[in-house]
C-alpha positions in Angstrom: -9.7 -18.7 0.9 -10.6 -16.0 3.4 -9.2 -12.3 4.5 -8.6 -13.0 7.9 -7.2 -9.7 10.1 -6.6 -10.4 14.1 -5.5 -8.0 16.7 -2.0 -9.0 17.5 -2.4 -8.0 21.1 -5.4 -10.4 21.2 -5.4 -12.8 18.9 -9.0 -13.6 19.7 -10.5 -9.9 18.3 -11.1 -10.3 14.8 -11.4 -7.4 12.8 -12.1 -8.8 9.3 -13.0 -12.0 8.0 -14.2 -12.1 4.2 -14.0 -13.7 1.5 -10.7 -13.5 -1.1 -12.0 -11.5 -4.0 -10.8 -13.4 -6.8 -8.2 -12.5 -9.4 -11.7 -11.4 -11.6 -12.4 -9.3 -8.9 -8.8 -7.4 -9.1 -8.5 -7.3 -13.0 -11.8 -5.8 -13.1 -11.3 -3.5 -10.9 -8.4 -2.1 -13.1 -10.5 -2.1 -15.8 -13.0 0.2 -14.1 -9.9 2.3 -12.9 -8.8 3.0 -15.9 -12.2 4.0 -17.5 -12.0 6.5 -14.6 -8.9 7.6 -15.3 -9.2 9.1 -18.5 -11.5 12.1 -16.8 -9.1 11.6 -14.0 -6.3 13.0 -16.1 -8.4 15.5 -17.8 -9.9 17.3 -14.8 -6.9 19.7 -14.2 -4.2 20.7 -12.2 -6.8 22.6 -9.1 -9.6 19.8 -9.6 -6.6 17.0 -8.4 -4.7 19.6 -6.0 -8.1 20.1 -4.1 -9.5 16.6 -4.1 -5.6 15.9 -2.5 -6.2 18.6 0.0 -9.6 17.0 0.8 -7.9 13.6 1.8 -5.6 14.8 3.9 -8.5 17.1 5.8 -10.0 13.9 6.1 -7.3 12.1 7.7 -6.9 14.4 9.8 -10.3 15.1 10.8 -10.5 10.9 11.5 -6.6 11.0 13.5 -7.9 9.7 16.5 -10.3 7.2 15.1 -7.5 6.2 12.6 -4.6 6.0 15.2 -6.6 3.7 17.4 -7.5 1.5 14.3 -3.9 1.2 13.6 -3.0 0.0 17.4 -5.8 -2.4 17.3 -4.9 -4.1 13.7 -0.9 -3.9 13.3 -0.6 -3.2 16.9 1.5 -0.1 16.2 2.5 1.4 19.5 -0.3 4.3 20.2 2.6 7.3 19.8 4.0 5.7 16.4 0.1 5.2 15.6 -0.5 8.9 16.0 2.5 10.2 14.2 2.0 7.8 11.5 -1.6 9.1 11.1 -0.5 13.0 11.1 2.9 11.9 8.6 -0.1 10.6 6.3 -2.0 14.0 6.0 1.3 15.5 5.6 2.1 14.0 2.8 -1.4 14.0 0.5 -1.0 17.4 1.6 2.8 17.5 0.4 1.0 15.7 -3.4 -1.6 18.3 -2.9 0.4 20.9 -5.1 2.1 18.1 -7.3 -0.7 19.3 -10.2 0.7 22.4 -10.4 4.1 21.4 -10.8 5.5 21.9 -14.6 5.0 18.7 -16.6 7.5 19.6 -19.2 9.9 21.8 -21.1 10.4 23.8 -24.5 13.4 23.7 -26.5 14.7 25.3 -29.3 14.6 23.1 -32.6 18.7 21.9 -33.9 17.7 23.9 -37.3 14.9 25.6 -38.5 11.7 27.2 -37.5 9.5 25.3 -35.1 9.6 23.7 -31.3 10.6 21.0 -29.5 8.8 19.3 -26.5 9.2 17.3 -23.7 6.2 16.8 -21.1 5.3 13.6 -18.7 2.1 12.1 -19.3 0.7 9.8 -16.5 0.8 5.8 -16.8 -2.9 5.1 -16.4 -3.6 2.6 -13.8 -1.5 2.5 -11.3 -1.4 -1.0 -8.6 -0.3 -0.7 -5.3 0.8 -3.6 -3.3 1.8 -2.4 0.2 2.5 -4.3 3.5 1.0 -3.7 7.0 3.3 -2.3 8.9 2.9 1.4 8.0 -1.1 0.7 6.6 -1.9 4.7 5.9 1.9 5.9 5.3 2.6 3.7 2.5 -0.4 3.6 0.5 -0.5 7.5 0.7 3.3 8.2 -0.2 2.3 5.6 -3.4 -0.7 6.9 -3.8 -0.9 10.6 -3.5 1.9 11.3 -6.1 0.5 8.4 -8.5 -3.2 10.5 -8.1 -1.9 14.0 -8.6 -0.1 13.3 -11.7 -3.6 11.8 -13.3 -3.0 7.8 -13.0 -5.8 6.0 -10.9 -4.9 3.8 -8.3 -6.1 0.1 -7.3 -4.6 -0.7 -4.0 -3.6 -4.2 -2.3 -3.1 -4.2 0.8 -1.5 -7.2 2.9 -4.1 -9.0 4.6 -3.1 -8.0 8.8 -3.8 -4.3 7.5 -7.2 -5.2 5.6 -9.1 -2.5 7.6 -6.8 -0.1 7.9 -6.8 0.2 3.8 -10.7 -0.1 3.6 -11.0 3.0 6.0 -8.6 4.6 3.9 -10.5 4.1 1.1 -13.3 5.0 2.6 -11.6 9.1 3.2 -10.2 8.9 0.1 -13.5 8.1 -1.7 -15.1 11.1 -0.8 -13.0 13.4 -2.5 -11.8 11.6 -5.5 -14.1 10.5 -8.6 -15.6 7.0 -8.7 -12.9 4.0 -9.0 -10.0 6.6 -9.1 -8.8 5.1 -6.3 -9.7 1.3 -5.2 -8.5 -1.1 -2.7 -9.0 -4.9 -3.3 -8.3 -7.2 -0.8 -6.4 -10.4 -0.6 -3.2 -12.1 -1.5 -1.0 -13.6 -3.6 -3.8 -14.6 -6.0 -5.3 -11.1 -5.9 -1.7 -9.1 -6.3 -0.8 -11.4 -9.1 -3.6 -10.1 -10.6 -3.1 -6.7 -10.2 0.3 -6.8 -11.5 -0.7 -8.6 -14.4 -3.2 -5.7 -15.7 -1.9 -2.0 -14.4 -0.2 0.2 -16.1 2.4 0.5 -14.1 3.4 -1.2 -10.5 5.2 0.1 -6.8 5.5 -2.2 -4.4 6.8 -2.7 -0.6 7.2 -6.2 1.0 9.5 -9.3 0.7 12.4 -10.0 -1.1 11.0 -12.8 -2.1 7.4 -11.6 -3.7 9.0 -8.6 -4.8 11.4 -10.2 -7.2 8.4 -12.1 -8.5 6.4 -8.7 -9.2 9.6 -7.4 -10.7 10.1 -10.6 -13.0 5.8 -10.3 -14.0 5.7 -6.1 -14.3 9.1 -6.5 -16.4 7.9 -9.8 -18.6 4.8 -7.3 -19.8 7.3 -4.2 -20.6 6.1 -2.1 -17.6 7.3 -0.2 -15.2 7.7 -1.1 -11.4 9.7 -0.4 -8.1 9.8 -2.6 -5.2 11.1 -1.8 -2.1 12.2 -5.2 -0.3 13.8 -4.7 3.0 16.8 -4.1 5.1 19.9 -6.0 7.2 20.6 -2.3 8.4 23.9 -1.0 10.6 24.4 0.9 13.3 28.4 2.1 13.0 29.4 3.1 16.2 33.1 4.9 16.4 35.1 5.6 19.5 34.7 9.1 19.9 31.0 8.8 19.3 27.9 9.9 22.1 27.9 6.7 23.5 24.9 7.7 25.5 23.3 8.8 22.4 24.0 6.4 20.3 22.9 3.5 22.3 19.7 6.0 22.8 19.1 5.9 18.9 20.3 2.1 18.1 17.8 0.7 21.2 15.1 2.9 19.7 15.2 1.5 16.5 16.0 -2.2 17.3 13.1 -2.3 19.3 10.4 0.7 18.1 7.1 -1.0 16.5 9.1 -4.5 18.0 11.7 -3.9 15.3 9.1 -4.6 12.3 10.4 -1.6 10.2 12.2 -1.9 7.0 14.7 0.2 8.5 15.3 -1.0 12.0 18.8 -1.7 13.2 19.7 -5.3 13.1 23.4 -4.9 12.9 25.5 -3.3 15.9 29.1 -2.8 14.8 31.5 -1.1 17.3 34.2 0.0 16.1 38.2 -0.8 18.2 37.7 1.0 21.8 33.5 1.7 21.6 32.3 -2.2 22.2 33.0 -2.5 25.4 31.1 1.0 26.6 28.7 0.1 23.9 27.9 -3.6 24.9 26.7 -2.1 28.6 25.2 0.7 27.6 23.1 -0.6 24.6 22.4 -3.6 26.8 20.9 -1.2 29.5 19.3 0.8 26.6 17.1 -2.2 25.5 16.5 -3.7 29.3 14.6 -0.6 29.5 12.4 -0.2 26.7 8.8 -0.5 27.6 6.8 -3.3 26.3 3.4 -3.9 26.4 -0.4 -3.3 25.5 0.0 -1.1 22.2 -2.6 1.1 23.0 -1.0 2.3 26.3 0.9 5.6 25.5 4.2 5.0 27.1 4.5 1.7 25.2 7.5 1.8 22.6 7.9 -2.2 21.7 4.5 -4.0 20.8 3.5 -7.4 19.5 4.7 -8.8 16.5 2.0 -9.1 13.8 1.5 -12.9 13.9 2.3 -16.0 16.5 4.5 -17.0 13.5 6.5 -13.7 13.5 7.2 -14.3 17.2 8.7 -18.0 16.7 10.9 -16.8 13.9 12.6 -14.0 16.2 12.8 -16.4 18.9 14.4 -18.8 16.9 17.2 -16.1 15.9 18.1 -15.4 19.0 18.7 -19.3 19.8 22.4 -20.4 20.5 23.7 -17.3 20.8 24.9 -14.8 23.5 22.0 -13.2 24.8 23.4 -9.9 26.4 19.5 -7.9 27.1 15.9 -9.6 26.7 16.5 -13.6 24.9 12.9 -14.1 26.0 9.3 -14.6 25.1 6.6 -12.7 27.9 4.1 -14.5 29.0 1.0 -12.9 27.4 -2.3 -13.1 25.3 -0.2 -11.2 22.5 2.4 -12.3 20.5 5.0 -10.4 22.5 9.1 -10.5 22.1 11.4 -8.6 24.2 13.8 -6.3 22.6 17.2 -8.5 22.5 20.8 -8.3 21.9 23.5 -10.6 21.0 26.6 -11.1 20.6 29.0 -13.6 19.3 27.1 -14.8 15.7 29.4 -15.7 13.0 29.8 -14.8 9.6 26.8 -17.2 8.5 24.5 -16.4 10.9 21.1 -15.8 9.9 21.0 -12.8 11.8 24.0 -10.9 9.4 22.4 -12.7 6.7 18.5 -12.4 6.1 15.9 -9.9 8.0 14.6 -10.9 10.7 11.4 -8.4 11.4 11.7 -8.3 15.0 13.2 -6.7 18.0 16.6 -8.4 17.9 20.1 -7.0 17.0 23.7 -8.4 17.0 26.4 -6.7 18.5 29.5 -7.1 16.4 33.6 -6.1 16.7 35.5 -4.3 14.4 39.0 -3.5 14.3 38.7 0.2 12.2 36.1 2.3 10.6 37.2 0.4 7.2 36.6 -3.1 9.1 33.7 -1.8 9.9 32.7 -0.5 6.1 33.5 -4.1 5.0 31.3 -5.4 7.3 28.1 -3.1 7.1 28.3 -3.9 3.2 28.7 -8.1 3.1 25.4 -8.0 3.7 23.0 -8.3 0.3 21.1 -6.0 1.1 21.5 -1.9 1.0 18.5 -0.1 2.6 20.0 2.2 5.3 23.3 2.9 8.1 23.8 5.1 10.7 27.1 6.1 11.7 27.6 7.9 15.2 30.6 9.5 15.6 32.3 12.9 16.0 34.5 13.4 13.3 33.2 14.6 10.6 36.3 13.1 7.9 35.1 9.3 9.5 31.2 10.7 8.7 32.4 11.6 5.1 34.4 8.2 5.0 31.3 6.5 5.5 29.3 8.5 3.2 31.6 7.4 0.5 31.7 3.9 0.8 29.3 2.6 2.3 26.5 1.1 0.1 23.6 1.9 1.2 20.9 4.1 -0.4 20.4 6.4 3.1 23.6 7.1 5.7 22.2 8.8 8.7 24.9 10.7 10.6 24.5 10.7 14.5 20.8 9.6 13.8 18.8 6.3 14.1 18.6 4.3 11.2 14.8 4.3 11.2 13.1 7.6 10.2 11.9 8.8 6.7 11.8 12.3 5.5 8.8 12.2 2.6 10.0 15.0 0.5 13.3 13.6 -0.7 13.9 10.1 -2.2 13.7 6.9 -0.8 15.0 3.5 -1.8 18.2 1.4 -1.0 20.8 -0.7 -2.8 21.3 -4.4 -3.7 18.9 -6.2 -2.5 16.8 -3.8 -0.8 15.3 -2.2 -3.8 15.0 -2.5 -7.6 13.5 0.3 -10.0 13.5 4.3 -9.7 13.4 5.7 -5.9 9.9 6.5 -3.9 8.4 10.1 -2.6 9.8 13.1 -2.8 9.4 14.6 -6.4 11.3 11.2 -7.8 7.6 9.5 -7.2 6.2 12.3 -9.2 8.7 10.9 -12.6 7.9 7.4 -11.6 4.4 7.6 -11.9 5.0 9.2 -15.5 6.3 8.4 -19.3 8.2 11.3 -21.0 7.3 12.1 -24.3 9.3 14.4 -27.0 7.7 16.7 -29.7 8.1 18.0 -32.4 6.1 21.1 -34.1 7.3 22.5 -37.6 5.1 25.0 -39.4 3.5 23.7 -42.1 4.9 24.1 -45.0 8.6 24.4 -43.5 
């Protein structure tokens, strides 16, 4: 088998074509990691915090070089490319003083002389299995926190973002220790691998691999998280911005061409807001620009593969097509940003995730039709709900299930200092980033210290 990575604006530019490594090739490349981890772990809170600090100066010293790489393999839009580039530095940065953070606490024994314990050791070998739609974000918000709690890390990235990891690793490599921090390409056979020999596993792509990684990491007694995807709503009320909310929705049907975990796919206008919605959300997406990747105004690129393309054509297929419903005639794999109307309860679109640029519109009668609605679906990730009244907001905060609720605010959007995860479906294990990586990617342990003799 071979790693094969094409540009998805034009299919003919191959950027890598090599060889699959081999599940031999991944397990071995734990077993180095964790021979490298033990000094890893022992070098100290300011060795980690400044080899942290050096990635992140070298992401950001390689932006533009980066950026472009990013257009050019996932064909992320060339503003999304750059932001995603600068979020990266941001957050090895945000890691960066993770060493220094207290690793335990002291306790006063029940009885007696002596003291109690707790601290949080790190894992050991940490594997990584990330997809290619965010190819530096990702691996760094796994990553960074993994590193600067002591574990070392063995990366797998999909194959469509093979050189965007290898780059990475590339920055990363110059400030860490030897086989700290590894990336091994391939697939299936190569993540299987991985899953099957680290310490402990995170992981971002299907619902369908992901419950396989849970079933392996959980079979060996280890720990994982996998973050699987969204069928995310947009809850529109009456008195919302209508303007602004069909401004946010058409933004993140159609941003990166919809391939974002948290992209709206579900429109859901609640009693007098479809019919003001429907035209202006319509209009919204009608104007979105679509195009070359690597041109700056472009907000809606190509999806990753030809095959990507025919699956959100298909969804669109029998149904009410009120904006886009069509395929541009170009050397990429190009979709325009669509809405529709008028799919029933088992559609596929209210159903599974589709990872394009394609949204249905959908009635409800009250803000608690519309709860009902947003949470048939299996899976939990995020909602928005625009409106102006802050008891409905509160309403929907309290019943909606959803890990995220974004309040007059796209759906899309992460903030990498607090928690992030979903419900159902979407996600299984403890939450990512923020400081709730920093527990993840350690095991408490309790002690106990009596005086001798006591």
């Amino acid at each position: 088998m071979t790693v094969i990575s094409r540009n998805p604006a034009d299919p003919a530019d191959v950027l890598v074509e090599i060889p699959d490594p081999g599940a031999f090739a991944a397990a071995d490349a734990v077993e180095r990691a964790r021979a490298a981890q033990t000094g890893w772990a022992a070098a100290g809170a300011a060795a980690r915090s400044a080899a942290l600090s050096a990635v992140a100066a070298g992401i950001e010293a390689a932006s533009a070089e980066l950026a472009a790489l990013a257009v050019r393999e996932v064909g992320k839009p060339l503003a999304e490319a750059r932001a995603e580039v600068a979020r990266t530095a941001a957050i090895w940065r945000y890691y960066a003083q993770a060493p220094y953070e207290a690793t335990g606490a002291v306790h006063d024994t029940a009885a007696g002389p002596g003291l109690l314990l707790t601290r949080r050791r790190p894992h050991g070998v940490a594997a990584l299995v990330t997809p290619w739609n965010f190819p530096f974000a990702i691996p760094g918000w796994k990553a960074a926190p993994a590193l600067a709690v002591g574990n070392a890390v063995v990366l797998k990235p999909a194959p469509e973002a093979t050189a965007c990891a290898l780059r990475l690793a590339e920055i990363v490599g110059k400030a860490l220790p030897e086989d700290v921090f590894t990336v091994v390409p391939g697939a299936a056979t190569e993540g299987g691998a991985l899953v099957s020999a680290a310490d402990v596993v995170s992981f971002t792509g299907s619902s369908a691999v992901g419950r396989t990684v849970v079933r392996s990491a959980a079979a060996r007694g280890i720990p994982v998280q996998a973050e699987m995807g969204g069928l995310n709503a947009a809850l529109v009320l009456p008195d919302a911005d209508i303007a602004q909310a069909a401004a946010h929705i058409a933004a993140s049907v159609a941003g990166y061409a919809g391939q974002k975990c948290t992209a709206t796919s579900r429109v859901v206008a609640v009693g007098a807001a479809l019919d003001p919605l429907r035209e202006a959300l319509a209009e919204a997406l009608r104007a979105v620009p679509v195009g070359d990747p690597a041109e700056a105004a472009t907000v809606c690129g190509p999806l990753i593969t030809e095959a990507a393309r025919e699956d959100t054509a298909a969804a669109w297929q029998g149904l009410s097509v009120l904006a886009g419903g069509t395929v541009p005639d170009a050397p990429g794999w190009y979709a325009a940003p669509t809405l529709v109307e008028k799919a029933g309860p088992g559609h596929r679109l209210l159903r599974e995730e589709v990872f394009g640029p394609v949204a249905a519109l959908l009635p409800a009668r009250d803000l608690d039709h519309a709860v009902r609605i947003t949470n048939a679906a299996r899976y939990g990730l995020v909602t928005s709900v625009h409106t102006a009244d802050l008891g409905a907001a509160l309403h929907g905060l309290d019943r909606l299930d959803t890990g995220m609720i974004r309040i007059n605010a796209p759906t899309t959007g992460v903030d990498f200092h607090l928690p992030f995860g979903g419900a159902k479906a979407s996600s299984h294990g403890p939450r990512e980033q923020g400081r709730a990586a920093l527990d993840f990617y350690t095991s408490s342990r309790t002690y106990t210290l009596a005086p001798a003799g006591a």
